[in-house]
C-alpha positions as CSV (number, residue, x, y, z in Angstrom):
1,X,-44.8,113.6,276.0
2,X,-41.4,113.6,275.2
3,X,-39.8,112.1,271.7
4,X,-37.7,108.8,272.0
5,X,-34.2,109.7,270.9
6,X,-31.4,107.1,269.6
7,X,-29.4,107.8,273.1
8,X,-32.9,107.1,274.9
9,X,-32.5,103.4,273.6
10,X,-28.8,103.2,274.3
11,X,-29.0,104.3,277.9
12,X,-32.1,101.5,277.9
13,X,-30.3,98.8,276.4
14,X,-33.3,97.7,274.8
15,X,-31.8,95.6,272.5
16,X,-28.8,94.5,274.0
17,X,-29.8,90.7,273.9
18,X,-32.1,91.1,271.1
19,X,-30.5,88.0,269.6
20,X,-30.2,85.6,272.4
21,X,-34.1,86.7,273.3
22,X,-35.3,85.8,269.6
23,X,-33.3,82.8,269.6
24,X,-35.0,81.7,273.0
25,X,-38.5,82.5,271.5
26,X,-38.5,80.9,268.2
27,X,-36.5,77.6,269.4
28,X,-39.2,77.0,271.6
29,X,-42.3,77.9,269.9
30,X,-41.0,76.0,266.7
31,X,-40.9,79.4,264.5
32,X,-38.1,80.9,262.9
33,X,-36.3,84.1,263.8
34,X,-37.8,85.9,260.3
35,X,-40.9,84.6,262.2
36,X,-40.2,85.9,265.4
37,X,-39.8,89.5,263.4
38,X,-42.4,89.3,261.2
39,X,-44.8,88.6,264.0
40,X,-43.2,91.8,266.2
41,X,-44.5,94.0,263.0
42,X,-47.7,92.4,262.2
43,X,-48.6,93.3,266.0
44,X,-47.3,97.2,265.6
45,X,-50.0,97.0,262.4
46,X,-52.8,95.5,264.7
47,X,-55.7,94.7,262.1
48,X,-53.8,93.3,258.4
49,X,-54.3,91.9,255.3
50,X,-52.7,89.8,253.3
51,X,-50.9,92.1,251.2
52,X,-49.7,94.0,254.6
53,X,-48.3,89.8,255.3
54,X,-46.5,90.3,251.8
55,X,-45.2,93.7,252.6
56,X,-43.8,92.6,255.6
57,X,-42.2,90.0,254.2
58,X,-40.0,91.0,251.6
59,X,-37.4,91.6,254.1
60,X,-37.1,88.3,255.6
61,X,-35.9,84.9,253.5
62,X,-38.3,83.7,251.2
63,X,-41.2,80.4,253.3
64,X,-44.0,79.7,250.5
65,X,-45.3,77.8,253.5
66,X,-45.1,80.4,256.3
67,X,-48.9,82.4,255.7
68,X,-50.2,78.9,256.1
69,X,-48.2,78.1,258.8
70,X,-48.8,80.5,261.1
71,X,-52.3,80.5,260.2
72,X,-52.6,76.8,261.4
73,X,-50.3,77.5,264.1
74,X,-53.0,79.9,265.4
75,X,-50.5,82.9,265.6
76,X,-52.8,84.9,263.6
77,X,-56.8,84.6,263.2
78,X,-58.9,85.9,260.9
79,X,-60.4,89.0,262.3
80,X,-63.4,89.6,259.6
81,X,-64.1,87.1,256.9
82,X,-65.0,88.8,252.7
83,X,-67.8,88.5,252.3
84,X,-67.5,88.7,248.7
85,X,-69.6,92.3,247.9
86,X,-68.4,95.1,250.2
87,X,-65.7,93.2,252.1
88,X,-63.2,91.9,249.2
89,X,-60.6,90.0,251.5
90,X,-60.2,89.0,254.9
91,X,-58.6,91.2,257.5
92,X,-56.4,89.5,260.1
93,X,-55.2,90.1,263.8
94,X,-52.4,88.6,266.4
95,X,-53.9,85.3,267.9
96,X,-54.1,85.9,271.7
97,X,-50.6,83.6,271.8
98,X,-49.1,85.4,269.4
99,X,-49.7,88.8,271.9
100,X,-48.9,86.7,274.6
101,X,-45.2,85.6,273.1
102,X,-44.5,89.1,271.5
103,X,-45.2,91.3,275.0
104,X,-43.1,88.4,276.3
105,X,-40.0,89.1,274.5
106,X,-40.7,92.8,275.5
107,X,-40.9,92.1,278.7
108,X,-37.6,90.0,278.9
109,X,-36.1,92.9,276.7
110,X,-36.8,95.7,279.3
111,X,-35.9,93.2,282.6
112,X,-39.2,92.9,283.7
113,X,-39.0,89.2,283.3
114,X,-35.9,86.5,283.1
115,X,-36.1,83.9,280.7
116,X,-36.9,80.3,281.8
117,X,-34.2,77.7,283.0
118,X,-36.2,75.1,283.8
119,X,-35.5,72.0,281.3
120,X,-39.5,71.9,281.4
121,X,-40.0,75.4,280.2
122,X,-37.1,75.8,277.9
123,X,-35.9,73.2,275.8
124,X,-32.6,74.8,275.3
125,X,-31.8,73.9,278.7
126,X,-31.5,70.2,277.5
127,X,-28.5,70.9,275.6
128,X,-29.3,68.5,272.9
129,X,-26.8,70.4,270.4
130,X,-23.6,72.5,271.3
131,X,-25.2,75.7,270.2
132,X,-27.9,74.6,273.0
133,X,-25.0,74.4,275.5
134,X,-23.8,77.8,274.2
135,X,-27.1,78.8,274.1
136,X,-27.9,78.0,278.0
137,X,-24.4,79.9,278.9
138,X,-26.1,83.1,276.8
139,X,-29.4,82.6,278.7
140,X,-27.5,82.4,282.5
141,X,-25.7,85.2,281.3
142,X,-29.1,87.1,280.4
143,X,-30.8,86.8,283.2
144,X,-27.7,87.8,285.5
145,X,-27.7,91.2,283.7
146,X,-29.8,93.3,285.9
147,X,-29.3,96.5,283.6
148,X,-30.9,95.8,280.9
């Protein structure tokens, strides 16, 4: 198998609407972008703990609330409870959604997939706000990029 170089993910353009793709994901699935990237690593770790959570997130702006939150969300479940004598904390895994959202953004990354324009599937069509109607220009623009 050959090695990945940085020219390998130029000539892809793998992340040549990153932004406008993460943007698209966490407005709507009411998460933030630190979210969004936090849950992209969680899934290259596959089976976590807490503490892996903690490392993860020392990069990204500081959410007391955000373990809980995507907990309750059900973007991560508990994989294996403690059991209090050999198992000393719980181990946690991607919810099947949160999969389901990150191999979606790959998917839209490498062109496999456009994203929504439907007002029904993607509330930035609405163009509540101006940087929805910016947004929705970014998005058109997206999907009309065939080399990406």
């Amino acid at each position: 198998m050959r090695r990945l170089e940085a020219k390998d993910l130029k000539e892809m353009n793998l992340v040549k609407h990153y932004r406008i793709i993460r943007q698209w994901a966490a407005k709507n699935n009411n998460l933030t972008s630190a979210d969004i990237e936090l849950l992209i690593y969680l899934d290259c770790i596959d089976i976590f703990s807490k503490i892996d959570f903690k490392m993860g997130a020392y990069s990204y702006s500081w959410d007391n609330r955000r373990w809980n939150r995507l907990l309750q969300e059900d973007w991560i479940k508990v994989w294996r409870q403690r059991n209090h004598t050999t198992q000393k904390y719980n181990l946690y895994k991607m919810s099947f959604k949160g999969k389901q959202l990150i191999n979606r953004i790959y998917r839209i990354m490498l062109g496999e997939e456009d994203i929504p324009t439907s007002e029904r599937r993607n509330v930035i069509m609405l163009g509540r706000t101006y940087t929805d109607t910016v947004l929705k220009t970014s998005i058109n623009n997206v999907n009309k990029d065939k080399h990406r």
